[in-house]
RODOFI-428798 format. One record per residue: residue in one letter; x, y, z of N, C-alpha, C, O in turn. Coordinates in steps of 0.05 Angstrom, whole numbers, padded with zeros to 5 digits, always signed. Layout:
BEGIN
AXYZXYZXYZXYZ
...
***
This chain:
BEGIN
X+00283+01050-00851+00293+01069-00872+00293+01098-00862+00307+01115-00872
X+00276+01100-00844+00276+01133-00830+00254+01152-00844+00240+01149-00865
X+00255+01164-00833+00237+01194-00843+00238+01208-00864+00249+01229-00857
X+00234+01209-00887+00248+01233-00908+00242+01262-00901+00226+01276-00913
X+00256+01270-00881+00251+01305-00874+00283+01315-00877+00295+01332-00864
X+00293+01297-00901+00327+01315-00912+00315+01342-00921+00322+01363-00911
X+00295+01340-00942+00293+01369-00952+00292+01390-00940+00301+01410-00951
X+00280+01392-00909+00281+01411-00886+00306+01412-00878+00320+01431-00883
X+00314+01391-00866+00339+01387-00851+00368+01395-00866+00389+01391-00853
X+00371+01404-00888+00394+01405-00907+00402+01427-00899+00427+01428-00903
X+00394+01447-00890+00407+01476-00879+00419+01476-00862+00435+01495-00857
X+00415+01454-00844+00420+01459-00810+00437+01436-00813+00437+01429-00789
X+00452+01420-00824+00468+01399-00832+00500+01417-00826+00501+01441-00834
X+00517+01409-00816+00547+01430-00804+00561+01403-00811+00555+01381-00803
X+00583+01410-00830+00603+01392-00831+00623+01394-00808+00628+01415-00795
X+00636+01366-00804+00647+01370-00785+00677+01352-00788+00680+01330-00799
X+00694+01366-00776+00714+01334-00777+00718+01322-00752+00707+01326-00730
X+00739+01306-00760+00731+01282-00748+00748+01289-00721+00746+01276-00700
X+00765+01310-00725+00780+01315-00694+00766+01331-00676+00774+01335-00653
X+00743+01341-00686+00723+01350-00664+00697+01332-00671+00676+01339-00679
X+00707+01304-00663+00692+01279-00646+00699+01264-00634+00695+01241-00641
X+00715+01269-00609+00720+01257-00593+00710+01248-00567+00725+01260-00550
X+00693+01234-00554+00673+01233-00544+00655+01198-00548+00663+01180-00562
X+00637+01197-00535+00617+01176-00527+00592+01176-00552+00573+01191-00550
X+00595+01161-00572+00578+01161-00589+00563+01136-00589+00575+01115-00590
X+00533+01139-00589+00518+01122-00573+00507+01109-00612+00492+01125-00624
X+00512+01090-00623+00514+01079-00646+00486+01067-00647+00478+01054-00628
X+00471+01072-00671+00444+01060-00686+00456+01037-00701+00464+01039-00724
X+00459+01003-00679+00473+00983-00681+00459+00976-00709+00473+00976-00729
X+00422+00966-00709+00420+00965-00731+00421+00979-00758+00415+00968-00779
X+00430+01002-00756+00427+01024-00781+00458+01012-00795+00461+01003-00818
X+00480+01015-00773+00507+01012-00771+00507+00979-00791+00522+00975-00811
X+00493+00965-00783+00499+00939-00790+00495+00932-00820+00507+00919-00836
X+00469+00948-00819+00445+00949-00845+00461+00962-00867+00459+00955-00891
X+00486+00994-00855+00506+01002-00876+00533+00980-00885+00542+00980-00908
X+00543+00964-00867+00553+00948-00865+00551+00921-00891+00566+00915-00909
X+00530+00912-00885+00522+00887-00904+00509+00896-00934+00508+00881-00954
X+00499+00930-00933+00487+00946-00961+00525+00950-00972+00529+00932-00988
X+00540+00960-00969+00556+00971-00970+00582+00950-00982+00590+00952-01005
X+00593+00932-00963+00618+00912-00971+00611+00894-00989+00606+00876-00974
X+00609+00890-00999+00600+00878-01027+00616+00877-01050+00632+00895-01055
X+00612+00848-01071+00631+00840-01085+00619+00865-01108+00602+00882-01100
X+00629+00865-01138+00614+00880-01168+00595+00874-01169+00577+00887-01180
X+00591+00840-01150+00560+00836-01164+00539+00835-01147+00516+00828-01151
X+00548+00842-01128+00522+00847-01107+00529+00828-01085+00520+00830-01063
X+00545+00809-01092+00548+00788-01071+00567+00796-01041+00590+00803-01040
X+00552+00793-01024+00571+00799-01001+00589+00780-00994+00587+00756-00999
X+00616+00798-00972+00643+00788-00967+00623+00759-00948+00605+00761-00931
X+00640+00731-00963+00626+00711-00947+00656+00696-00940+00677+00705-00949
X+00654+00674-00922+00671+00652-00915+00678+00634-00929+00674+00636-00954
X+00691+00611-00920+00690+00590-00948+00673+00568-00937+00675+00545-00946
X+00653+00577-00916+00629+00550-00919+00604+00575-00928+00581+00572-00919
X+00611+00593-00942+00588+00613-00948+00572+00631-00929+00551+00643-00935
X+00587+00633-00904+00568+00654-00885+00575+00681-00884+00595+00685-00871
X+00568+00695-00891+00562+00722-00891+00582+00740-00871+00578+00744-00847
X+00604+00749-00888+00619+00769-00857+00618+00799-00868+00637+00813-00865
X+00605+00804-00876+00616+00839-00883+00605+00859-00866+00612+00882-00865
X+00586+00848-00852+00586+00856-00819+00611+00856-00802+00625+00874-00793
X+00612+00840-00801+00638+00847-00787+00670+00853-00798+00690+00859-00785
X+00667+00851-00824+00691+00865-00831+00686+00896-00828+00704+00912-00826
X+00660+00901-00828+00654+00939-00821+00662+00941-00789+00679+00957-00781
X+00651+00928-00776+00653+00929-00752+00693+00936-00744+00707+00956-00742
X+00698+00906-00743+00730+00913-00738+00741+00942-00746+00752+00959-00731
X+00736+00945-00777+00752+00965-00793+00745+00994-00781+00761+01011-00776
X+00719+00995-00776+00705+01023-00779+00710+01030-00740+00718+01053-00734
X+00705+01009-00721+00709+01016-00702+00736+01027-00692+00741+01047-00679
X+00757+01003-00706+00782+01016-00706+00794+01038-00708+00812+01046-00694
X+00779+01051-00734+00784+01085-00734+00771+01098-00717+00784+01114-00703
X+00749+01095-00712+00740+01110-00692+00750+01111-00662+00749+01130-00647
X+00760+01090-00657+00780+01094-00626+00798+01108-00631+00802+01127-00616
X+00814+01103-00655+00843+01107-00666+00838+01139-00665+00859+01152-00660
X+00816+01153-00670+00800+01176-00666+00801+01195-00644+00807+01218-00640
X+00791+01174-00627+00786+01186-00597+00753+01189-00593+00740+01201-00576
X+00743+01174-00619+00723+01158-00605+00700+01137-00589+00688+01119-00602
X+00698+01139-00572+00677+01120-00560+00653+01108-00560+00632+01117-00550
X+00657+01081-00575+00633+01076-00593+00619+01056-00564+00629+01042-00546
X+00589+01064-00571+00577+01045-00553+00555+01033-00578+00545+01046-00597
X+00552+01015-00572+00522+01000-00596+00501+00993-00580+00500+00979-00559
X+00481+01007-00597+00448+01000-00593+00436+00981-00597+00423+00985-00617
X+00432+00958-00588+00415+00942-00616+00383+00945-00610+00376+00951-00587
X+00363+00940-00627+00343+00948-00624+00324+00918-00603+00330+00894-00603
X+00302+00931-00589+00283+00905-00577+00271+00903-00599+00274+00909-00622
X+00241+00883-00575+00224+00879-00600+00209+00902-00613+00203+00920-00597
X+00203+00905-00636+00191+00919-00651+00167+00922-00639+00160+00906-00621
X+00148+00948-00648+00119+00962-00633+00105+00953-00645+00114+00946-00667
X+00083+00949-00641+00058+00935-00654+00063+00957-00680+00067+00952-00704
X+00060+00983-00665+00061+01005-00695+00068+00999-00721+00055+01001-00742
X+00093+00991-00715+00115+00975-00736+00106+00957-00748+00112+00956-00772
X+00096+00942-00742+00093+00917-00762+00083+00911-00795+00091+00892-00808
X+00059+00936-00805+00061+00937-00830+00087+00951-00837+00090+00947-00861
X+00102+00962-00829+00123+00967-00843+00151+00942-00850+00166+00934-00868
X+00146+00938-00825+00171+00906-00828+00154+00890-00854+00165+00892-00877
X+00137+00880-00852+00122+00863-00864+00125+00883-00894+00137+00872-00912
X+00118+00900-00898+00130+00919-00936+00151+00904-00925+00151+00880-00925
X+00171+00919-00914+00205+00913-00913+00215+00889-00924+00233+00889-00941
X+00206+00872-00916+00203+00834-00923+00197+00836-00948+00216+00836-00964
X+00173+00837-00957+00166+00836-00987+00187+00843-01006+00201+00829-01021
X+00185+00874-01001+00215+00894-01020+00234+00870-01022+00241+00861-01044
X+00242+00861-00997+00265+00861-00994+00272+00823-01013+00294+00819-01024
X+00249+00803-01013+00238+00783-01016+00246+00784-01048+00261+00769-01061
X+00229+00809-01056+00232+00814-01088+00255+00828-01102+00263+00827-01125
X+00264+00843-01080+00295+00841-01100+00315+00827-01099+00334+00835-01113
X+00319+00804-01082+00328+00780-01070+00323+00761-01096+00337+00742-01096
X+00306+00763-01116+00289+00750-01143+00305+00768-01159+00325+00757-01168
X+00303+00788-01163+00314+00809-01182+00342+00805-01186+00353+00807-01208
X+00355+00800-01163+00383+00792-01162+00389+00777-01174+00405+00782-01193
X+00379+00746-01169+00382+00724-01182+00376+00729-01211+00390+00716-01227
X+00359+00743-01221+00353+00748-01253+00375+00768-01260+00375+00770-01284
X+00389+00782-01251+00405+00800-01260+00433+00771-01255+00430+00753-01271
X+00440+00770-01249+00460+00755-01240+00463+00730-01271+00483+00730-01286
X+00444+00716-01273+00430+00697-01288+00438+00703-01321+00447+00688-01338
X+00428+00741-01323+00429+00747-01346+00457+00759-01354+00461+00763-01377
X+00480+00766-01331+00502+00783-01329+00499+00804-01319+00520+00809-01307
X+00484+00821-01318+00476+00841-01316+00484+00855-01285+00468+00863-01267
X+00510+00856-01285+00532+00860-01257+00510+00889-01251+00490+00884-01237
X+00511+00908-01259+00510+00928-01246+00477+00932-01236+00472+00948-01219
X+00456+00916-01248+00439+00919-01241+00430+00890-01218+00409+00882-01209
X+00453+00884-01215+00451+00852-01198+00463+00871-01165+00452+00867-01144
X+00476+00883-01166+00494+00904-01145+00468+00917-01136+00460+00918-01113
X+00458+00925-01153+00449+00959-01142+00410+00932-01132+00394+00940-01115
X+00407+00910-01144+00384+00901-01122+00389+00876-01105+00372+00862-01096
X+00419+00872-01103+00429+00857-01083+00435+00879-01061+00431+00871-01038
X+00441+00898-01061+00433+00931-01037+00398+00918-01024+00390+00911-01002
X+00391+00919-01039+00367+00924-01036+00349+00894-01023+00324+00893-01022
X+00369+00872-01015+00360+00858-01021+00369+00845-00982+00361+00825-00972
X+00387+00868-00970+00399+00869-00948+00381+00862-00925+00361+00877-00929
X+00377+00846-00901+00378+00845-00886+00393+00831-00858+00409+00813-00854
X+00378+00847-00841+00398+00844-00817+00385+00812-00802+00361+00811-00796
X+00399+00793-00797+00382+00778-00792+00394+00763-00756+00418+00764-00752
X+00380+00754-00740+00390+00738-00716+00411+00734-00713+00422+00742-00692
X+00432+00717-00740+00448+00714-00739+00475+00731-00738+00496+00731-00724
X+00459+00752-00764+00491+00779-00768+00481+00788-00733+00498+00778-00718
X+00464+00800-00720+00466+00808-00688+00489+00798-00677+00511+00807-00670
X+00472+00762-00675+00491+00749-00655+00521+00746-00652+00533+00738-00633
X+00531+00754-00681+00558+00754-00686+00571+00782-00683+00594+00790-00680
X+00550+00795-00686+00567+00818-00686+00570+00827-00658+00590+00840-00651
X+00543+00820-00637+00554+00830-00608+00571+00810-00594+00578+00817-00571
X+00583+00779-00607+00606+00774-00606+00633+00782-00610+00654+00772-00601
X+00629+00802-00626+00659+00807-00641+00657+00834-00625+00677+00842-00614
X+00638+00846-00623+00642+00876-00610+00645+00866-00577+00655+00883-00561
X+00639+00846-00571+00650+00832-00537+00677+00822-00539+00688+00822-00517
X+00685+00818-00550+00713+00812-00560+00742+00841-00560+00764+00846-00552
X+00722+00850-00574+00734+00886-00580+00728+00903-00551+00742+00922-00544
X+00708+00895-00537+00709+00911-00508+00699+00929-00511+00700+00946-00494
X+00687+00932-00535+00657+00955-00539+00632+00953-00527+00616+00935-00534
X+00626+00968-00512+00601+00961-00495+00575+00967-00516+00572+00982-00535
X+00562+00950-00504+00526+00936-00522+00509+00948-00496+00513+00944-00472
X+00491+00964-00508+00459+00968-00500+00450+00955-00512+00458+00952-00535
X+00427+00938-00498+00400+00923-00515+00381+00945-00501+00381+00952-00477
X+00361+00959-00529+00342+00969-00521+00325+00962-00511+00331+00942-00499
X+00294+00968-00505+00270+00947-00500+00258+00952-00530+00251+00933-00544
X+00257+00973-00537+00251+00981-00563+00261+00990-00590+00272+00976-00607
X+00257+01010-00591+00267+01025-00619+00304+01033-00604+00310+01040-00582
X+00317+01028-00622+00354+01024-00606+00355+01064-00615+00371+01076-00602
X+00343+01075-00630+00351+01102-00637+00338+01122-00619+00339+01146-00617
X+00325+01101-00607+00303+01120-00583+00325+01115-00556+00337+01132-00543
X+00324+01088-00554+00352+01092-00540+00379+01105-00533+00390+01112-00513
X+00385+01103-00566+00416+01113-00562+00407+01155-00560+00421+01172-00550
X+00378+01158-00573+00379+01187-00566+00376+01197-00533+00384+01216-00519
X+00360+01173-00527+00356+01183-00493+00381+01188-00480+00384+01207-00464
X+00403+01165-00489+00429+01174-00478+00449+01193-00482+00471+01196-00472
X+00429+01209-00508+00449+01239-00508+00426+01252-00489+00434+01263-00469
X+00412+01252-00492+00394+01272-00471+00405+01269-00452+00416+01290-00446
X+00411+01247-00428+00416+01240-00415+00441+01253-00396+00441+01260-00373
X+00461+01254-00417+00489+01270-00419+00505+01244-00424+00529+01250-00423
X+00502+01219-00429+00516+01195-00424+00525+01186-00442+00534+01164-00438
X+00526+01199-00472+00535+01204-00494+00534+01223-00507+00511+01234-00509
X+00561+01238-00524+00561+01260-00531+00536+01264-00566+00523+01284-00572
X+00539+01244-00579+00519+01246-00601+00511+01219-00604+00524+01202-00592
X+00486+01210-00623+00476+01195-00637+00490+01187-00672+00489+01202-00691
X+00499+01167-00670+00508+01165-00701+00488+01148-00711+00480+01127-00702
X+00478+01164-00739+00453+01140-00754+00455+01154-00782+00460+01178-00785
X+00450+01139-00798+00440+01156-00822+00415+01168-00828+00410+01185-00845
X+00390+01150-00802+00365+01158-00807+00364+01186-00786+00374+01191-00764
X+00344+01205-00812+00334+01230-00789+00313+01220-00756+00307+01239-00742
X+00305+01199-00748+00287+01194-00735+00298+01192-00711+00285+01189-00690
X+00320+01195-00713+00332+01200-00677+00330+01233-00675+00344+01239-00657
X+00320+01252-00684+00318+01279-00686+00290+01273-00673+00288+01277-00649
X+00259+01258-00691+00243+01270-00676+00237+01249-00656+00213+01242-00654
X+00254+01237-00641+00258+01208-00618+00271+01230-00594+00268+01228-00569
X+00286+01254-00609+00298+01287-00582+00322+01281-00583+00336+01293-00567
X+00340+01256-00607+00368+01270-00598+00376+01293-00604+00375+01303-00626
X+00388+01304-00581+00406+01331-00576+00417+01335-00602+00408+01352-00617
X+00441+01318-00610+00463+01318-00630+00459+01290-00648+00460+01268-00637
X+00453+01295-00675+00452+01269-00693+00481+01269-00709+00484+01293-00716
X+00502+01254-00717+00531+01253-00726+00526+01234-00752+00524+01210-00748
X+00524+01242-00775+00517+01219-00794+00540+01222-00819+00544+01244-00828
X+00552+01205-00827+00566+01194-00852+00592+01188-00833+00613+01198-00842
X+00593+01176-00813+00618+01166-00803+00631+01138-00809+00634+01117-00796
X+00642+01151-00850+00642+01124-00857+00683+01119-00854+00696+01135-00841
X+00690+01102-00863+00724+01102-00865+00735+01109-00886+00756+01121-00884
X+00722+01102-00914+00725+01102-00936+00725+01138-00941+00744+01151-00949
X+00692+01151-00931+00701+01169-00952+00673+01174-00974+00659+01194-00978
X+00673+01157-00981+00662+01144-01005+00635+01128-01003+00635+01108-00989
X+00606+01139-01020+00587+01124-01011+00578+01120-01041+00585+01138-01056
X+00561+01097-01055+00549+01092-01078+00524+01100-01077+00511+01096-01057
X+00511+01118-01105+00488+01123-01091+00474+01142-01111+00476+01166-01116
X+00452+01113-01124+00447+01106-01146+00471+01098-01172+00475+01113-01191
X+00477+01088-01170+00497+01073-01183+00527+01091-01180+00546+01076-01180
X+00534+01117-01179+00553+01136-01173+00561+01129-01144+00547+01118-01127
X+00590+01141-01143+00607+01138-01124+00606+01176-01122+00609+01192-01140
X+00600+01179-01098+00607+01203-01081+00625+01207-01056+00631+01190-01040
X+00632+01229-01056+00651+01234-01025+00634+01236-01009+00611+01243-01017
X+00639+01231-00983+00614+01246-00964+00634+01249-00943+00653+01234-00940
X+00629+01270-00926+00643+01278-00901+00630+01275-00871+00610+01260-00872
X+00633+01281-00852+00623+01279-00826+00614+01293-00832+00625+01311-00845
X+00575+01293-00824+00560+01320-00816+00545+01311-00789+00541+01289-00779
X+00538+01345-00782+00528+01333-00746+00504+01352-00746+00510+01373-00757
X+00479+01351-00738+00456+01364-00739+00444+01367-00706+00438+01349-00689
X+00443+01391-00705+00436+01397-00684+00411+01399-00674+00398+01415-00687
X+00395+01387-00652+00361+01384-00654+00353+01426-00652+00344+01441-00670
X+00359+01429-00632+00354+01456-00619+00359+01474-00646+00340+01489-00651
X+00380+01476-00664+00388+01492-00673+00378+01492-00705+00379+01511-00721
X+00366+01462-00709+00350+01469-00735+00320+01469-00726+00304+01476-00743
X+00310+01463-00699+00278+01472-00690+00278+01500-00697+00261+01509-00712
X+00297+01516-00686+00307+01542-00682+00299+01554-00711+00278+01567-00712
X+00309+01551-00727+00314+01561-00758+00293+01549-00766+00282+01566-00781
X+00277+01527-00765+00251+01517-00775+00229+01538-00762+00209+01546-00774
X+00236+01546-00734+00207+01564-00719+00192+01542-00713+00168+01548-00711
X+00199+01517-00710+00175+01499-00696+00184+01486-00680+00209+01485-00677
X+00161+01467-00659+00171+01455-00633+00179+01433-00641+00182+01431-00665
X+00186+01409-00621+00198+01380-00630+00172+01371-00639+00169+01358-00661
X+00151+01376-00624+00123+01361-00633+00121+01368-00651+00115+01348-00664
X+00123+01392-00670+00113+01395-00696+00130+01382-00718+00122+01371-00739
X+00153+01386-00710+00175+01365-00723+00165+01334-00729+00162+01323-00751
X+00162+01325-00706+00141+01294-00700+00109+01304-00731+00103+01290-00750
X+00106+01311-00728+00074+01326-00734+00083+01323-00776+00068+01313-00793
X+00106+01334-00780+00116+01335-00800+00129+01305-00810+00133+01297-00833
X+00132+01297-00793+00154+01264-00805+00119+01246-00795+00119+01222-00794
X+00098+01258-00790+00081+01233-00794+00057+01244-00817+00041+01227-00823
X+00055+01268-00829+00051+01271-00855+00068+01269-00880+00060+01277-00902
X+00094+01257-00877+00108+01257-00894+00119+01227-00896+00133+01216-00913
X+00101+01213-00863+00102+01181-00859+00130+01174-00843+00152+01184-00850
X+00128+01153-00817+00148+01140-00811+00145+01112-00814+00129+01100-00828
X+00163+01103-00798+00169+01078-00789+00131+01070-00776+00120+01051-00786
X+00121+01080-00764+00096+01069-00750+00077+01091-00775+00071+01067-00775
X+00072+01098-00782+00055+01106-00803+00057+01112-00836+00074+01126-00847
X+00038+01100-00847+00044+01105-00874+00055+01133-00887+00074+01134-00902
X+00037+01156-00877+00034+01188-00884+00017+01183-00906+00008+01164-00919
X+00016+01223-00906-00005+01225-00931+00006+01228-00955+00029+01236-00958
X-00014+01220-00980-00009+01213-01006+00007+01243-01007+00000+01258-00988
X+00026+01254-01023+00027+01273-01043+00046+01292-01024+00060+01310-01033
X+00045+01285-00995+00057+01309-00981+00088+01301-00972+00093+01281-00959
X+00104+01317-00980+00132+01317-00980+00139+01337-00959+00128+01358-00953
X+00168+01324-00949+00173+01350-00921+00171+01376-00922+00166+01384-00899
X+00172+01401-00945+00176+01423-00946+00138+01430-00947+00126+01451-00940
X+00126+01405-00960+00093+01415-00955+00089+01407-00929+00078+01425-00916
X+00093+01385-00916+00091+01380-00884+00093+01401-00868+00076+01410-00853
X+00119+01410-00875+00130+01438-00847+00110+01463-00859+00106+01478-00840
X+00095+01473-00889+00083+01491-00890+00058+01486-00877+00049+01506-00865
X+00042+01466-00874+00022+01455-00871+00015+01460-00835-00005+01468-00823
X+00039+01450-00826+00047+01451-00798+00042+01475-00794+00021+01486-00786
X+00071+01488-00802+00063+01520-00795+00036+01540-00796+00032+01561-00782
X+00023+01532-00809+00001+01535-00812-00027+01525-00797-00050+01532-00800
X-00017+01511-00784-00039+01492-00762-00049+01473-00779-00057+01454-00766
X-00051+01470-00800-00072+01446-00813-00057+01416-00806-00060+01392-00813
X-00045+01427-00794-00037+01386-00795-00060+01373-00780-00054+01349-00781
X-00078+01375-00770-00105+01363-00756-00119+01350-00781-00121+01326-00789
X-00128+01377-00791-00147+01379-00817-00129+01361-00827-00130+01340-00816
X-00110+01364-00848-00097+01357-00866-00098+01317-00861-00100+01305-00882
X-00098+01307-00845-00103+01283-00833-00132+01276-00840-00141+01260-00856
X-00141+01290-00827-00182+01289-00827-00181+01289-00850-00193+01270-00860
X-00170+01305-00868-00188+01298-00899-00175+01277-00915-00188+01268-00934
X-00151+01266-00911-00134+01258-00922-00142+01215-00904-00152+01194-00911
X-00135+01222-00892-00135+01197-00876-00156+01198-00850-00146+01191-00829
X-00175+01203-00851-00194+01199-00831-00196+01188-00807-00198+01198-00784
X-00194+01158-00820-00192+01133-00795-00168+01128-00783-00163+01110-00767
X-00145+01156-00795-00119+01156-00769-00111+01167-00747-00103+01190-00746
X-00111+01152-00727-00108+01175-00702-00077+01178-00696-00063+01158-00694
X-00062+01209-00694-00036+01204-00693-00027+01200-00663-00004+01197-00655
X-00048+01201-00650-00039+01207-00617-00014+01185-00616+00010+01192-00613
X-00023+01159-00620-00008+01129-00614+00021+01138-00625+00041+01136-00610
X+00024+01144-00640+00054+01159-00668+00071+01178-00649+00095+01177-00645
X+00051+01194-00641+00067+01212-00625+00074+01210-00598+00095+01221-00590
X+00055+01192-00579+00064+01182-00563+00095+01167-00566+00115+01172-00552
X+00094+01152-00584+00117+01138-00587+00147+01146-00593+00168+01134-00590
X+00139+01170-00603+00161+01191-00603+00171+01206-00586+00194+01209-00582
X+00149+01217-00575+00155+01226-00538+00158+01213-00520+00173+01222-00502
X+00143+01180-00515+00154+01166-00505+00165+01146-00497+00164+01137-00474
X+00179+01135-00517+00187+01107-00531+00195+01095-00500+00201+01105-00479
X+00191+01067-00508+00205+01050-00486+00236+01050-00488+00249+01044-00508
X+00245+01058-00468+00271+01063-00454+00285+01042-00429+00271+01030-00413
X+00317+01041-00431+00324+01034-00399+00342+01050-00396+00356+01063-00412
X+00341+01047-00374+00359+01057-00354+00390+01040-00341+00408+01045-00325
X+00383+01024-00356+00397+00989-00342+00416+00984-00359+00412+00963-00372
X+00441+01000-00365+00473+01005-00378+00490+01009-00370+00496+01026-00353
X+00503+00992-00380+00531+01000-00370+00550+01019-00392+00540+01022-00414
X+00566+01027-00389+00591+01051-00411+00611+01039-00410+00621+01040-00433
X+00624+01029-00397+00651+01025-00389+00662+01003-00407+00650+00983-00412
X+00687+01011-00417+00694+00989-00435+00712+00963-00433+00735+00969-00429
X+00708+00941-00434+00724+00916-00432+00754+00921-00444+00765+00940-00457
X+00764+00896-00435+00794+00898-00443+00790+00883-00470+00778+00862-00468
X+00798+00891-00494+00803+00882-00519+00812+00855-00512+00825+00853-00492
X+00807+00826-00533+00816+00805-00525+00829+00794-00554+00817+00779-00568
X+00856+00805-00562+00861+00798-00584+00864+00774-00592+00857+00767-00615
X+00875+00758-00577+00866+00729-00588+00851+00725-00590+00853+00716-00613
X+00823+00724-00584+00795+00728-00585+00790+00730-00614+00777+00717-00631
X+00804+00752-00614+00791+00770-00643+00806+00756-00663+00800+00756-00687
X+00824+00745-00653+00842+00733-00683+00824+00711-00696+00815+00707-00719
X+00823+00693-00665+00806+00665-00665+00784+00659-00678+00780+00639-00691
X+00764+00684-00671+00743+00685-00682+00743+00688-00715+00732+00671-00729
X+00756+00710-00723+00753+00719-00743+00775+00707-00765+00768+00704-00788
X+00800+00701-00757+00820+00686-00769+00809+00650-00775+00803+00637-00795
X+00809+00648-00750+00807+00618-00756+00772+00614-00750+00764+00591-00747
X+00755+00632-00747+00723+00624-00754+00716+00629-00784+00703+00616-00800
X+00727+00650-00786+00706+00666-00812+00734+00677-00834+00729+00696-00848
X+00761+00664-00835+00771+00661-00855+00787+00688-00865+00794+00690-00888
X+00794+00714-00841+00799+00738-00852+00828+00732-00846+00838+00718-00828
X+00839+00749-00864+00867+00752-00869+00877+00757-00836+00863+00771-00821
X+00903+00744-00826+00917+00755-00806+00926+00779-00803+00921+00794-00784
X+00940+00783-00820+00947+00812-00826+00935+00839-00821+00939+00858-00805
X+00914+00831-00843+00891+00856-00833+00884+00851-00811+00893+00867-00796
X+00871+00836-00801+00863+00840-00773+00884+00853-00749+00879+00871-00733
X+00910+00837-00753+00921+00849-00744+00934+00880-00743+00952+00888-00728
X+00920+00892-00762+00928+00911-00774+00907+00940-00760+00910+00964-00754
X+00880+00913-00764+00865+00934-00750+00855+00928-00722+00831+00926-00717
X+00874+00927-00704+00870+00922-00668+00895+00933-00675+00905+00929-00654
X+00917+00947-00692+00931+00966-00679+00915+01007-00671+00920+01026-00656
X+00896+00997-00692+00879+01025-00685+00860+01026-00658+00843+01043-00652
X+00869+01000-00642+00857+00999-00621+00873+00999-00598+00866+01007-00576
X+00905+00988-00605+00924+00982-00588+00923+00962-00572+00918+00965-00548
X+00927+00944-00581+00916+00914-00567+00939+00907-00547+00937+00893-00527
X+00965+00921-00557+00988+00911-00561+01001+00919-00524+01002+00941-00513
X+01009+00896-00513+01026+00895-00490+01042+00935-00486+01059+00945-00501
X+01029+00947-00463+01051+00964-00459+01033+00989-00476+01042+01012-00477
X+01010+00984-00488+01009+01010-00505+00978+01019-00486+00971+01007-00466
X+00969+01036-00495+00933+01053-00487+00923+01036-00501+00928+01033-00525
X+00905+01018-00485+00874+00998-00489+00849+01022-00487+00847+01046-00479
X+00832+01003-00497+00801+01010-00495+00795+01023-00482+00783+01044-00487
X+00804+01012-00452+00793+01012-00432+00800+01043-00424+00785+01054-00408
X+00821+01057-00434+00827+01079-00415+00817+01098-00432+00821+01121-00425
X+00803+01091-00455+00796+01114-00467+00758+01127-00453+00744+01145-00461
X+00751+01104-00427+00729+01103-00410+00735+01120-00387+00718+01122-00368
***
C-alpha cells in the first residue's frame, strides 16, 4: 500500500504531460497489476473474467495501457517483485486478513444487492496472485516488453535503475520508491483519465515528483525522509500510534525521531528498516532491449485463450505497430 507521506509530498508533486515522457520507464509490475485488477471491474465489483471464469483484467490493463504508452514514446520495462523480507511479513499476513474479509463483505453485499457497496469491497478484496504474474509476464513476452525479476522489493529495483541512468523514471502510485532513492517518481499514468475514489469518479493527470527537489524544499536528507515514513509506518514497520507525516517531518526536524521511538515503541530498533531502504537487495543481471512484438501470439493468447474481442486487440497492437512495414518495439530501444 506504500507510505502515507502525500501530506508532505503534495507541494513538490509537478504535473506533467504526457509528451514530456518519452523515455525508459522502469514500471512497479506489482503496483501496475494491483491498479489493474482494483480498477477493470464490472458495477458490481466483479472483475473482467473469461467464459471458464478466469480472471483477465490484468491483462486487459496491460495490452491497453501499454499500448498508449509506446504509442507515446514510451518505454515500458516491468519489475516484478522477489521474495518478500522477513520485515514484511506481518504486513502481508494484515494484507491477507483485510483482504480475506472483504472477499466476505462482498459476497454479503452482492447477496443483499447492494451494487455499490459490493464494488467499493470487491476493490478491496484484490489480489495479485501466481497466477495473474504468470500471465501477465506471458503476455508482456508476447508484446516484447522486457521483465526484471527483482531479488526483492521490484520498487527498490526499478528505483536503482533510475539511479543507475538505465531508466528515465519510476512509475508507481506508492511514495516508497522516493525513500528506496528514486531520482524521478511518475505516478497516475492511467489511459482513461479517470480514477474512483471513495465511491466518486475524479480526473487525475500525469504527476512526476522529484527526490532532490522535494528533500530540497522539505530541508531534510533521504535518511530523514526514511526516518519520517517509519514513524508514520511502512511496508516493514507498523509506526507510531497518532503520528501522521506533517508530525513525522516536525519531529524529524527537530531531532526527536530517536526519542520519539524510545517512548513510543521501545522494543523497536529502526536500524533493520533503514538498512533496507538504503540497501535493499538489488541486481545487476538485466536486460533493456526490447523483443519483436509477436502478434499472432498476442491474438492466440488472448483471442482464442481468454475470449477478448479481435477487434480490440487488434486495435490495440496498432499503438504498438505490429503491422508489416511500420516502427516495432524494438526500434523504439
Amino acid at each position: 500500500m506504500g507510505v502515507a507521506i502525500r501530506d508532505i509530498i503534495a507541494d513538490y508533486k509537478t504535473p506533467v504531460t504526457w509528451e514530456s515522457l518519452p523515455g525508459v520507464a522502469a514500471i512497479d509490475a506489482n503496483n501496475a497489476l494491483y491498479q489493474f485488477l482494483t480498477i477493470i471491474r464490472q458495477p458490481d465489483g466483479t472483475p473482467l473474467m473469461d467464459q471458464r471464469g478466469r480472471v483477465t483484467s490484468h491483462l486487459s490493463g496491460i495490452l491497453f495501457r501499454m499500448a498508449n504508452f509506446i504509442e507515446k514514446g514510451i518505454k515500458p520495462v516491468f519489475v516484478f517483485d522477489g521474495k518478500p523480507a522477513e520485515l514484511k511479513a506481518a504486513t502481508i499476513d494484515e494484507r491477507r486478513k483485510l483482504r480475506d474479509t472483504a472477499g466476505e463483505r462482498w459476497k454479503e453485499a452482492l447477496e443483499r444487492g447492494d451494487e455499490a457497496e459490493a464494488y467499493k469491497q470487491a476493490r478491496s478484496s484484490t489480489r495479485v496472485d501466481k497466477t495473474i504474474i504468470e500471465t501477465s509476464k506471458e503476455l508482456l513476452g508476447l508484446m516484447g516488453i522486457p521483465i526484471v525479476q527483482a531479488p526483492g522489493e521490484g520498487e527498490a529495483q526499478a528505483s536503482y535503475m533510475v539511479m543507475k541512468g538505465d531508466a528515465r523514471y519510476v512509475v508507481s502510485q506508492d511514495y516508497d520508491t522516493l525513500l528506496f532513492g528514486a531520482p524521478t517518481l511518475v505516478r497516475n499514468l492511467t489511459v482513461s483519465g479517470k480514477r474512483k475514489i471513495r465511491g466518486r469518479q475524479i480526473t487525475v493527470s500525469p504527476e512526476r515528483i522529484v527526490l532532490a527537489d522535494t528533500l530540497g524544499g522539505l530541508q531534510i536528507s533521504r535518511e530523514q525522509l526514511i526516518e519520517i515514513g517509519i514513524l508514520v509506518g511502512t511496508d516493514f514497520n507498523p509506526g507510531v500510534e497518532g503520528v501522521g507525516a506533517k508530525t513525522g517531518l516536525k519531529l524529524v526536524l527537530k531531532g526527536e525521531f530517536a526519542s520519539k521511538l524510545k517512548e513510543k515503541v521501545p522494543d523497536f530498533d529502526p536500524a533493520p528498516v533503514i538498512d533496507m531502504f538504503l540497501h535493499p537487495p538489488v541486481t545487476t543481471d538485466y536486460a533493456l532491449a526490447a523483443g519483436h512484438p509477436d502478434a499472432e501470439g498476442i491474438r492466440k493468447m488472448l483471442c482464442d485463450g481468454y475470449d477478448f474481442s479481435e477487434e480490440r486487440v487488434n486495435k490495440a497492437m496498432e499503438g504498438f505497430s505490429v503491422k508489416a512495414g511500420q516502427k516495432t518495439l524494438e526500434s523504439w530501444f
